[in-house]
C-alpha positions as CSV (number, residue, x, y, z in Angstrom):
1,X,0.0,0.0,0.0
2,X,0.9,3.4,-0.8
3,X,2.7,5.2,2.0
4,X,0.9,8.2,1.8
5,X,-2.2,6.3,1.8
6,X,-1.3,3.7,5.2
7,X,-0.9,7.6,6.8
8,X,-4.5,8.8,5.9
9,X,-5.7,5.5,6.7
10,X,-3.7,5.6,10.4
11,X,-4.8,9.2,10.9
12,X,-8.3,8.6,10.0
13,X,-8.6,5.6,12.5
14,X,-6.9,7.4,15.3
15,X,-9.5,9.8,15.0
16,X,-12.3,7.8,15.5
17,X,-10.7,6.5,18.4
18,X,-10.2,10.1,19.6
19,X,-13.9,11.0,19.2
20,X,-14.9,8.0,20.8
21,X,-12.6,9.0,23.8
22,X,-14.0,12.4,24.4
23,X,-17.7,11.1,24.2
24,X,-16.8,8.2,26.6
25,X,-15.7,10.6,29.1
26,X,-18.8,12.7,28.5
27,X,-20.8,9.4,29.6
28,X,-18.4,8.2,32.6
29,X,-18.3,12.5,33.6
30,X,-22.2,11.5,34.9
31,X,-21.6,8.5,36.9
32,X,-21.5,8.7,40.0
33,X,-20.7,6.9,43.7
34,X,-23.3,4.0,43.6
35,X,-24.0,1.0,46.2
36,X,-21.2,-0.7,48.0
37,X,-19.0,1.9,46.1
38,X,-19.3,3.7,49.1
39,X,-17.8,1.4,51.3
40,X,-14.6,0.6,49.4
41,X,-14.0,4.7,48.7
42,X,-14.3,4.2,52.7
43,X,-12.2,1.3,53.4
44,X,-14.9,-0.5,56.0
45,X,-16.0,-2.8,53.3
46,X,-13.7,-5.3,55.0
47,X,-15.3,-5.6,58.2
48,X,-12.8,-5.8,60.5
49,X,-11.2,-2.7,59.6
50,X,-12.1,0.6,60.4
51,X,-11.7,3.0,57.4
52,X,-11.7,6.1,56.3
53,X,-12.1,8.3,53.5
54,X,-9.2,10.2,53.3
55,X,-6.9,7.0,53.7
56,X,-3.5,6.6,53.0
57,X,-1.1,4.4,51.3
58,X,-0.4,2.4,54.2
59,X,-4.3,2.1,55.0
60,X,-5.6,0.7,51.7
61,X,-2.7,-2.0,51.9
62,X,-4.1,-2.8,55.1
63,X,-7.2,-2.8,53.5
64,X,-5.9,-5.2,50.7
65,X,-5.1,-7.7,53.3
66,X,-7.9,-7.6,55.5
67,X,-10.0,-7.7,52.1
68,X,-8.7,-10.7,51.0
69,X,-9.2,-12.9,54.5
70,X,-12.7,-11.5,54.6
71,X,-14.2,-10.7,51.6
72,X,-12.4,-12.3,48.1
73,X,-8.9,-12.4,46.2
74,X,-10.4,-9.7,43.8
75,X,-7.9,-7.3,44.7
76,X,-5.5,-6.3,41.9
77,X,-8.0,-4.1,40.0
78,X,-9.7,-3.1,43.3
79,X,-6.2,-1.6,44.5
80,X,-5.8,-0.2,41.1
81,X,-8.8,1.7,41.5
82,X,-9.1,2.8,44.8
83,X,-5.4,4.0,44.0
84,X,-6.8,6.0,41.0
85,X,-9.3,7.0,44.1
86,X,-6.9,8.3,46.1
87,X,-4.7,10.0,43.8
88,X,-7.4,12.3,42.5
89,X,-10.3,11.2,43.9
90,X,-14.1,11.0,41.8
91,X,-12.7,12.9,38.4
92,X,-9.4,11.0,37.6
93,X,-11.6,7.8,38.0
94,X,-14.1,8.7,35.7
95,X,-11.2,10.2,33.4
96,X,-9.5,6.6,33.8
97,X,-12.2,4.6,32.9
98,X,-12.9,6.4,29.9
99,X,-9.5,6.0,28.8
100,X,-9.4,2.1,30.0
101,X,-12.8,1.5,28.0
102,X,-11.3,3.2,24.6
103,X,-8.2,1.1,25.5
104,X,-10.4,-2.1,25.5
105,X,-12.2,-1.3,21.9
106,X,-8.9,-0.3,20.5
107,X,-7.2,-3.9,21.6
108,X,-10.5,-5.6,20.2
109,X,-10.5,-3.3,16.6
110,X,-7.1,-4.2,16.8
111,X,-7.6,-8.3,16.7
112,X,-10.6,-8.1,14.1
113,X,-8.9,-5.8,11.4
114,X,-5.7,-8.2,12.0
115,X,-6.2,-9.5,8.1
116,X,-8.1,-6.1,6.8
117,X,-6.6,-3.9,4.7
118,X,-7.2,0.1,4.4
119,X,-10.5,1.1,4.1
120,X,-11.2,-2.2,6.2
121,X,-10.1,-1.1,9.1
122,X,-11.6,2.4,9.0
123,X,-14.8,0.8,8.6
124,X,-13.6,-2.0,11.3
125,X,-13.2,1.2,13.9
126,X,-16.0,3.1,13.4
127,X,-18.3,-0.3,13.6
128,X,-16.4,-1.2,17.0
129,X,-17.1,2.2,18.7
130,X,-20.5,2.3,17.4
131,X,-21.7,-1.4,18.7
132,X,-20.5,0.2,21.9
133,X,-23.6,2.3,21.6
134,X,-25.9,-0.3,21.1
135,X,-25.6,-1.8,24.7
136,X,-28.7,-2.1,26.1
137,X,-29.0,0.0,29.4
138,X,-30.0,-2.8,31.6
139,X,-26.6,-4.8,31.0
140,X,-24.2,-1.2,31.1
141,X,-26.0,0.2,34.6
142,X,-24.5,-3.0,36.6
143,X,-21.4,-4.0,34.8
144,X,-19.4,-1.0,33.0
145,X,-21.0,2.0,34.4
146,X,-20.5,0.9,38.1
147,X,-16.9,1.3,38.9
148,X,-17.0,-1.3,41.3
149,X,-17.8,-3.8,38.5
150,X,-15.8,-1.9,35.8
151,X,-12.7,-2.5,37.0
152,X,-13.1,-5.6,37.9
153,X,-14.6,-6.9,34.5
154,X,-13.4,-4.7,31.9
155,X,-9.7,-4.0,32.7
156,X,-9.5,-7.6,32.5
157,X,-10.2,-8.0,28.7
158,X,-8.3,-5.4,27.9
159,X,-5.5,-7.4,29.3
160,X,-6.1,-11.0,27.9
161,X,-6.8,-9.9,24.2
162,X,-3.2,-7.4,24.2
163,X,-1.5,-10.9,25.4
164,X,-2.9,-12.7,22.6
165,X,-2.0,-9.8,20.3
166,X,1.4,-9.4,21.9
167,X,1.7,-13.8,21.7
168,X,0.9,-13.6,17.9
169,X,3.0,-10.6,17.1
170,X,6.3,-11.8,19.0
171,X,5.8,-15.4,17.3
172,X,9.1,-15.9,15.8
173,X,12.0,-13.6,14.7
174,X,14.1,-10.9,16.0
175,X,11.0,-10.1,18.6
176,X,10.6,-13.6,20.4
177,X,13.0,-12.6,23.1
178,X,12.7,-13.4,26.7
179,X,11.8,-9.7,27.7
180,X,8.9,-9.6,25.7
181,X,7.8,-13.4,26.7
182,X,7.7,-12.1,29.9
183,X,5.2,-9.1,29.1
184,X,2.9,-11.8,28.3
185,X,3.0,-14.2,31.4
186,X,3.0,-10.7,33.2
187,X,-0.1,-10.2,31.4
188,X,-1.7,-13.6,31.3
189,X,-1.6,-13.0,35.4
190,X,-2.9,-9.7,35.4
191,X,-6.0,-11.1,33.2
192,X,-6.4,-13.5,35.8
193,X,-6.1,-12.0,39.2
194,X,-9.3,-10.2,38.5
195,X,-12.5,-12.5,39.8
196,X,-13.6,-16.1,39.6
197,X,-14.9,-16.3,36.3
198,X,-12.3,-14.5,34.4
199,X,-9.5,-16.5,36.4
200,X,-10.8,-20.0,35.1
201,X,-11.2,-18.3,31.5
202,X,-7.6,-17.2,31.6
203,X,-6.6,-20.3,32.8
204,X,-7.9,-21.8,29.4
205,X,-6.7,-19.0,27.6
206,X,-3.5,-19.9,28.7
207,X,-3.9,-24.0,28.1
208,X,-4.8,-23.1,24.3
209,X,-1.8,-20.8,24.3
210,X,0.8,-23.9,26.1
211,X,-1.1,-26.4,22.9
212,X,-0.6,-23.6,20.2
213,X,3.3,-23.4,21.1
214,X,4.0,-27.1,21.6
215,X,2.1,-27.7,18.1
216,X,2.3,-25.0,15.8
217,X,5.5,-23.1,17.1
218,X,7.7,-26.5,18.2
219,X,8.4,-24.8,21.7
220,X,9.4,-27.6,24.2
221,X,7.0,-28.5,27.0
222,X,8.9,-27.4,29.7
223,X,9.4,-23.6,27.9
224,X,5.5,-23.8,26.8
225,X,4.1,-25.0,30.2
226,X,5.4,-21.2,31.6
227,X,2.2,-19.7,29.8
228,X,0.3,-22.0,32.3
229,X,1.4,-20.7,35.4
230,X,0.9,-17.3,35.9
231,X,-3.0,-18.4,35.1
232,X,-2.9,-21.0,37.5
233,X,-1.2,-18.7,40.1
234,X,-3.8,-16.0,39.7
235,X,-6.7,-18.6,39.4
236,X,-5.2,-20.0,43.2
237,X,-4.7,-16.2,44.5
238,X,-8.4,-15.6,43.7
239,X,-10.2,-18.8,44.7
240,X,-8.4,-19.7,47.6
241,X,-8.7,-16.7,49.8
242,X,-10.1,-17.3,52.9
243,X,-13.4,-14.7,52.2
244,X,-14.0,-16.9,49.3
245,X,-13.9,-19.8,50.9
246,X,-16.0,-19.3,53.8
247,X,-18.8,-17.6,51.0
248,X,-18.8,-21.3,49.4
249,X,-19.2,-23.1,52.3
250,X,-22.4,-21.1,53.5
251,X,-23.5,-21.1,49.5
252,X,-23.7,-25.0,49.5
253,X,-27.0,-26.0,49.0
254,X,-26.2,-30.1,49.2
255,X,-26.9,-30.4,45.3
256,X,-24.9,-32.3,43.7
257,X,-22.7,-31.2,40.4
258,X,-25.0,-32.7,37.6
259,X,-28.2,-31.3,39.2
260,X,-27.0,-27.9,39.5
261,X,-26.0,-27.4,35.9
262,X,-29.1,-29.0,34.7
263,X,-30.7,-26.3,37.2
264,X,-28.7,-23.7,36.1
265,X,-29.0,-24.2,32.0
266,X,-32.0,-22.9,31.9
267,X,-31.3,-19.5,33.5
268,X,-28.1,-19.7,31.2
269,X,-30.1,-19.5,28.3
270,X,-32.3,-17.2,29.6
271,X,-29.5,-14.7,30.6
272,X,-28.2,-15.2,27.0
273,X,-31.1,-15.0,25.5
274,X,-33.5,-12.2,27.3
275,X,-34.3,-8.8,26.1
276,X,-31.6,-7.2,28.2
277,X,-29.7,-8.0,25.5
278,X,-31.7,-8.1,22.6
279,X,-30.4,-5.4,20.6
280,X,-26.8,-7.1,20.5
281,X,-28.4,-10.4,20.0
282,X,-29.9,-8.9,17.0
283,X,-26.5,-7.9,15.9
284,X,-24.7,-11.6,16.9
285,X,-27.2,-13.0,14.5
286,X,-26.6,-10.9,11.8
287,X,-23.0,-11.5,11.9
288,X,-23.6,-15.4,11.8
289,X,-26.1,-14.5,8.6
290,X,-23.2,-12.4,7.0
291,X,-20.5,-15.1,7.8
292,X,-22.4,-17.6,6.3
293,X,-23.0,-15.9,2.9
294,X,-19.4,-15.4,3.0
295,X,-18.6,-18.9,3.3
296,X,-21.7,-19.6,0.6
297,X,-18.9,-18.0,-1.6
298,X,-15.4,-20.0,-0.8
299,X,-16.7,-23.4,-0.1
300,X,-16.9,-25.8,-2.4
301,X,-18.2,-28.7,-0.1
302,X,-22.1,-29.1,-0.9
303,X,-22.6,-29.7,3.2
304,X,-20.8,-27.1,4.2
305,X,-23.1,-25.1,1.5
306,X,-26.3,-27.2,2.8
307,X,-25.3,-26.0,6.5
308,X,-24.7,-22.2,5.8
309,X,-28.1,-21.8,4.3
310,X,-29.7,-23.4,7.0
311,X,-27.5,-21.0,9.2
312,X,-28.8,-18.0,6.8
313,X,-32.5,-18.7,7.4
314,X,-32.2,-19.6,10.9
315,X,-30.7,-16.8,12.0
316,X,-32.7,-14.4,9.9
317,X,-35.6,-16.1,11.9
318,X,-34.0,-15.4,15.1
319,X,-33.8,-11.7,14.0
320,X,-37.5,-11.6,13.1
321,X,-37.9,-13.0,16.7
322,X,-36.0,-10.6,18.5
323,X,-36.9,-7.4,16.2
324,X,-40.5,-7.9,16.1
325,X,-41.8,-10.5,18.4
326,X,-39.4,-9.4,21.2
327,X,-41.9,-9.9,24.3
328,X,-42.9,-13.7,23.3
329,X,-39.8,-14.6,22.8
330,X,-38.8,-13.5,26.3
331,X,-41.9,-15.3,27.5
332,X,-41.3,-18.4,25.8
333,X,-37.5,-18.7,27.0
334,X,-38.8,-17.8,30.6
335,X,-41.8,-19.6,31.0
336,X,-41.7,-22.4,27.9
337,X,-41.0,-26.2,28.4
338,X,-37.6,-26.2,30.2
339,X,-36.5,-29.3,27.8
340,X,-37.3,-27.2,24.4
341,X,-35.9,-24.6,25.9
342,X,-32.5,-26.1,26.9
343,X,-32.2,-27.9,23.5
344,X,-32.8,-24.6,21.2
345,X,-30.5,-22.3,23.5
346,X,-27.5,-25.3,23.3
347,X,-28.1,-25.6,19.1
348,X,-28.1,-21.7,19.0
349,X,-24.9,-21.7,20.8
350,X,-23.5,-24.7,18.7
351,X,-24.4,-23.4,15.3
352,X,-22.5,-19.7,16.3
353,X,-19.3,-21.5,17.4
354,X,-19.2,-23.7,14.6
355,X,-19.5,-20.5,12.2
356,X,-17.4,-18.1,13.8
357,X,-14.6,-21.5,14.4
358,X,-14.6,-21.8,10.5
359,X,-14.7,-18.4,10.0
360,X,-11.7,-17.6,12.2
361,X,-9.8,-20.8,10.6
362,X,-10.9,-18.9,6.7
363,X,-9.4,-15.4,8.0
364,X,-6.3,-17.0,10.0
365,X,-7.4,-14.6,12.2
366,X,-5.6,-17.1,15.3
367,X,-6.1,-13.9,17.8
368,X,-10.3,-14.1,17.1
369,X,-10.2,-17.7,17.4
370,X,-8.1,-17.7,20.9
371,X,-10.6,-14.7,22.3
372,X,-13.8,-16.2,20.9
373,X,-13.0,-19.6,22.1
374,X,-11.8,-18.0,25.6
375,X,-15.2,-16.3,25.4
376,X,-17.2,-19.2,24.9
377,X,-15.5,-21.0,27.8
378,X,-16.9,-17.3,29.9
379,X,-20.1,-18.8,28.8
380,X,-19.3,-22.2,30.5
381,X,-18.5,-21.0,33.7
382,X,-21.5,-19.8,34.1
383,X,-22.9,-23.1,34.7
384,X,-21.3,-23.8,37.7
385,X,-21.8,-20.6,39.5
386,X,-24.5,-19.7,41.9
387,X,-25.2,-15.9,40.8
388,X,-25.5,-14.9,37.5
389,X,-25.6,-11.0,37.0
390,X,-25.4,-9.6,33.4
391,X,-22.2,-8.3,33.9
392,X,-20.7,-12.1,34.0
393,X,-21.6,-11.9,30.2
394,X,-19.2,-8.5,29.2
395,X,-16.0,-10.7,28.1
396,X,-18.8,-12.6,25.6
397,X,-20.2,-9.2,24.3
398,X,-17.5,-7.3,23.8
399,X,-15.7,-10.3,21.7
400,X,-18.8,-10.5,20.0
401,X,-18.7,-7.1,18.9
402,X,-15.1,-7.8,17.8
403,X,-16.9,-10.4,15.6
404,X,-19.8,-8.8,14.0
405,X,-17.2,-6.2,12.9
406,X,-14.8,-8.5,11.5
407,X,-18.3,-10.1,9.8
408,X,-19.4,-6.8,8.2
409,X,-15.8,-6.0,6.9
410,X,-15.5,-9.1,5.2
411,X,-18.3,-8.2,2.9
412,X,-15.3,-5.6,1.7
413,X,-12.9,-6.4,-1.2
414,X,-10.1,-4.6,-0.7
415,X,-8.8,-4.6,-3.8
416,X,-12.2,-3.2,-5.4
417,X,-13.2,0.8,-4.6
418,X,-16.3,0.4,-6.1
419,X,-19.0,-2.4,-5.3
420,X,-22.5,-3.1,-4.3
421,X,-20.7,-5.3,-1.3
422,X,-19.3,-2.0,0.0
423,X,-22.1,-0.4,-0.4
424,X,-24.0,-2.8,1.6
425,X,-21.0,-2.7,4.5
426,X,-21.4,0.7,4.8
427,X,-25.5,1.2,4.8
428,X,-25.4,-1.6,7.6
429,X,-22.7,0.8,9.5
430,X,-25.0,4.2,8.9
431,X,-28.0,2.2,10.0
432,X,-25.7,1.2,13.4
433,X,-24.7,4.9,13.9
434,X,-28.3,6.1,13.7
435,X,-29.3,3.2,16.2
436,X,-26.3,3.6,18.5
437,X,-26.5,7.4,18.6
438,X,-30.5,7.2,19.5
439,X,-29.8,4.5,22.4
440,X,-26.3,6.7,23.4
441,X,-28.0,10.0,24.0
442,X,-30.8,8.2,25.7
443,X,-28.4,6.7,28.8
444,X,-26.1,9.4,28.9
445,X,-29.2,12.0,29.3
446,X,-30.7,9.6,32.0
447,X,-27.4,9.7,33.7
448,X,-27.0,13.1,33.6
449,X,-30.0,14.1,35.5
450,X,-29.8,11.1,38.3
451,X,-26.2,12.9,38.6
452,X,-27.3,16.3,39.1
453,X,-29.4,14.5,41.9
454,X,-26.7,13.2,43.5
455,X,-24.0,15.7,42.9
456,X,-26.3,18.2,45.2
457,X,-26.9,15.0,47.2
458,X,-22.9,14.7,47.9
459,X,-22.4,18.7,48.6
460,X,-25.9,18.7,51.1
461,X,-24.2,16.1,53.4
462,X,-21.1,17.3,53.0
463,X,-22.2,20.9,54.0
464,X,-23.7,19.0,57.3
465,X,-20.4,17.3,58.0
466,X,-18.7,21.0,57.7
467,X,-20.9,22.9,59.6
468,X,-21.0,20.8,62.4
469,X,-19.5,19.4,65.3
470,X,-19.4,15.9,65.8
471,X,-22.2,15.9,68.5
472,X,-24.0,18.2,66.8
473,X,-24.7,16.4,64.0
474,X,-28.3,15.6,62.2
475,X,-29.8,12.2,62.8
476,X,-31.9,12.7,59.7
477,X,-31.0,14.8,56.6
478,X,-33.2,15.0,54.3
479,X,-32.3,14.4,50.8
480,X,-33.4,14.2,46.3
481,X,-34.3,11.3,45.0
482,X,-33.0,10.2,41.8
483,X,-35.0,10.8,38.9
484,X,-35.2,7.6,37.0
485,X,-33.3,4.6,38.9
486,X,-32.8,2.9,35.3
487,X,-29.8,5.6,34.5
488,X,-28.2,4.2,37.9
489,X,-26.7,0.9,39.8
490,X,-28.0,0.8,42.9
491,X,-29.1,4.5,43.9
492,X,-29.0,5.4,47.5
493,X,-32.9,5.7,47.5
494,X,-33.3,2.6,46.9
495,X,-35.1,0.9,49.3
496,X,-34.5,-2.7,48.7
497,X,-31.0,-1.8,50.2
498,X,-31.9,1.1,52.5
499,X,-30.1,-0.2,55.9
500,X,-26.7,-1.1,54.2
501,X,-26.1,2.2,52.3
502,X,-27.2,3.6,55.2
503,X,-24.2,1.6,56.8
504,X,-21.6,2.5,53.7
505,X,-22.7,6.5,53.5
506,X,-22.3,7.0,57.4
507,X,-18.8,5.2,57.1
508,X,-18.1,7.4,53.7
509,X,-19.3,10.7,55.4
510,X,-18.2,10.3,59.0
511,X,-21.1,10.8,59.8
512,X,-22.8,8.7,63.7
513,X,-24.6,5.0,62.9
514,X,-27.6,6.4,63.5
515,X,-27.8,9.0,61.2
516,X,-30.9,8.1,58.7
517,X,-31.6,9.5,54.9
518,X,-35.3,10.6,53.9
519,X,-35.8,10.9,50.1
520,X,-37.9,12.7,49.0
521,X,-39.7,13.6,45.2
């Protein structure tokens, strides 16, 4: 490619990525301190230890320990950002986490437009920030825009996909030194020593790693086996801390193994499959429908033909389902014969990994297939897990996203300017910005008046705290409730969970036990 060309091309994509940027800190700028946010900005979420808001260095080690015999092992990204916390406090959180999120997209543009080619990966970029957009409210108000989980669940992916990148990029040559080996493993653990779930999917993010250098690259055993441990370590760190351990003993509910994941299948499928994610699901499908007309074109085995136009029509069902019949497919996946419903989820979820598996394999795109495959396994954990929160699906999405682009870009010839498959790439794009900046400006303007709310929220109880002594002090201050408690994680006026915000705002503000919140209207 022309050099002056690969520079407008660079330029052009680093822009986008720049846009995206400012407008990600526009929407982290509005959220605010939410749930148990409270009591790690405070320190006393470990009981035991008595905390404070202005702590120091030496405090929120302390903390880290006391944490991790209590609580969980979670604590690498949890001292990362109650570091960030401490450093500059509300802003330079919300700054970072714009800045880690843009990170993440950039990492997953960059291992989709691995094969592309010019205006490829222009298109790649502006289709990756845009799916961002799409994200339905319900699974962004408890997993990315609530520090507490963003950290914890984002960071991570971030992490695992540059060590694929980084695996794939030092394979071989001048590069494959020790130094930058070691940037890997450093990485492999950092992915890991995150929570539970993303510890066992590093862990076989790692084992497909160990297989691919024994194989493919001819490493010994002994030299591949070091991708294994750092994912092992950080899988032990996590799950054997003490906090953890004590949470599974009181968790056991004397069922044994193959009853719970029968149990928990259906709710799998359901969490997969409900309209919290309906718009993205809408988007998965069409990727699978676009991969398979794809593969309609390069293979010449008639099964392979036979099985990507049943893929084509089933998934162009699946679209009519979620686009236009949206509440009875909800119904039927809640409330439909448990059986039927197990056995359509599980040859959903077969038929997508087989496609994007052969798809991957057509590209030699070896980074998709190590994240999607990771991914997948993400999907298995949650079998064997007692709780399963939306957020437990974010490494899926955003890989998926990574997908779909990779899906609409292959519609592109490179080597043609001009053609209807362009032209069809790019409409699909315009009709995802028009989406994305519809469902966009919704949240962030829902966010931006519940944080009004609880900006003046902040400065009324901190004008209390000022303006009086410590005996002096209100027992009851009377405060706004937020406006709409969709644009929110778990408000303070919520009154499922009254008593223990109660707890983690008197222990944030200094403020006595007994000092009580009234909301009102």
């Amino acid at each position: 490619m022309d050099d002056r060309k690969e520079i407008k091309y660079k330029l052009c994509i680093g822009c986008v990525f720049c846009v995206m940027l400012v407008l990600l800190y526009q929407q982290f700028r509005v959220v605010h301190i939410y749930f148990d946010d409270y009591a790690y900005y405070s320190l006393p979420y470990a009981r035991s230890f008595n905390g404070t808001k202005n702590y120091t260095i030496l405090q929120l080690l302390e903390f880290m320990k006391a944490h991790y015999m209590e609580c969980n092992g979670r604590l690498l990204y949890f001292f990362v950002w109650l570091l960030l916390f401490w450093l500059g406090g509300l802003p330079l959180v919300q700054l970072s986490a714009a800045v880690i999120m843009v990170s993440v997209l950039w990492v997953l543009w960059k291992a989709a437009s691995l094969k592309m080619e010019g205006y490829q990966k222009i298109l790649a970029a502006i289709s990756v920030c845009t799916l961002y957009w799409l994200l339905d409210i319900v699974f962004l108000r408890q997993g990315i825009y609530w520090f507490a989980a963003f950290f914890l669940y984002v960071m991570p992916v971030g992490a695992l996909v540059l060590a694929a990148l980084l695996y794939f990029e030092f394979w071989g040559g001048e590069r494959n030194t020790a130094g930058n080996k070691m940037t890997i493993l450093l990485l492999i653990f950092a992915a890991g020593w995150s929570q539970e779930q993303q510890a066992a999917v590093t862990t076989v993010f790692a084992f497909l790693l160990m297989l691919h250098a024994i194989w493919v690259k001819k490493e010994k055993c002994c030299a591949a086996i070091l991708y294994v441990i750092p994912a092992i370590l950080a899988l032990l760190i996590v799950i054997m801390s003490p906090g953890i351990q004590a949470r599974l003993e009181s968790a056991d509910d004397g069922i044994g193994l193959i009853e719970n994941i029968g149990t928990n299948a259906r709710q799998v499928v359901y969490l997969l499959g409900t309209a919290s994610s309906w718009r993205i699901n809408i988007f998965i499908f069409l990727s699978i429908m676009l991969i398979s007309i794809c593969d309609l074109k390069y293979t010449k085995s008639r099964a392979c033909k036979g099985f990507d136009a049943i893929q084509i029509v089933m998934n162009g069902c699946l679209i009519y389902g979620y686009a236009l019949k949206q509440t009875a497919v909800e119904i039927f996946i809640a409330t439909g014969d448990q059986t039927k419903v197990i056995i359509i989820g599980t040859i959903i979820v077969l038929s997508i990994m087989i496609q994007v598996i052969r798809f991957e394999i057509r590209e030699n795109n070896a980074v998709m297939l190590l994240v999607f495959l990771s991914a997948m396994a993400s999907v298995a954990v949650l079998f064997f897990v007692p709780q399963r929160p939306n957020r437990l699906l974010i490494f899926f999405t955003l890989s998926m996203v990574a997908v779909y682009v990779q899906a609409i870009c292959s519609l592109i010839d490179p080597l043609e300017k001009k053609t209807v498959d362009r032209s069809v790439a790019g409409s699909i794009v315009a009709v995802m910005i028009v989406i994305g900046l519809k469902n966009g400006t919704t949240i962030y303007r829902g966010y931006a008046e519940n944080y009004e709310v609880l900006k003046d929220n902040d400065q009324t109880i901190e004008r209390i705290v000022r303006s009086s002594c410590a005996d002096e002090r209100e027992i009851e201050i009377r405060l706004k409730k937020t406006l709409n408690p969709m644009y929110c994680c778990v408000a303070p006026d919520d009154e499922n969970y009254s008593e223990i915000l109660q707890v983690f705002m008197n222990d944030y503000y200094g403020l006595p036990k007994d000092t009580k919140y009234v909301y009102v209207d």
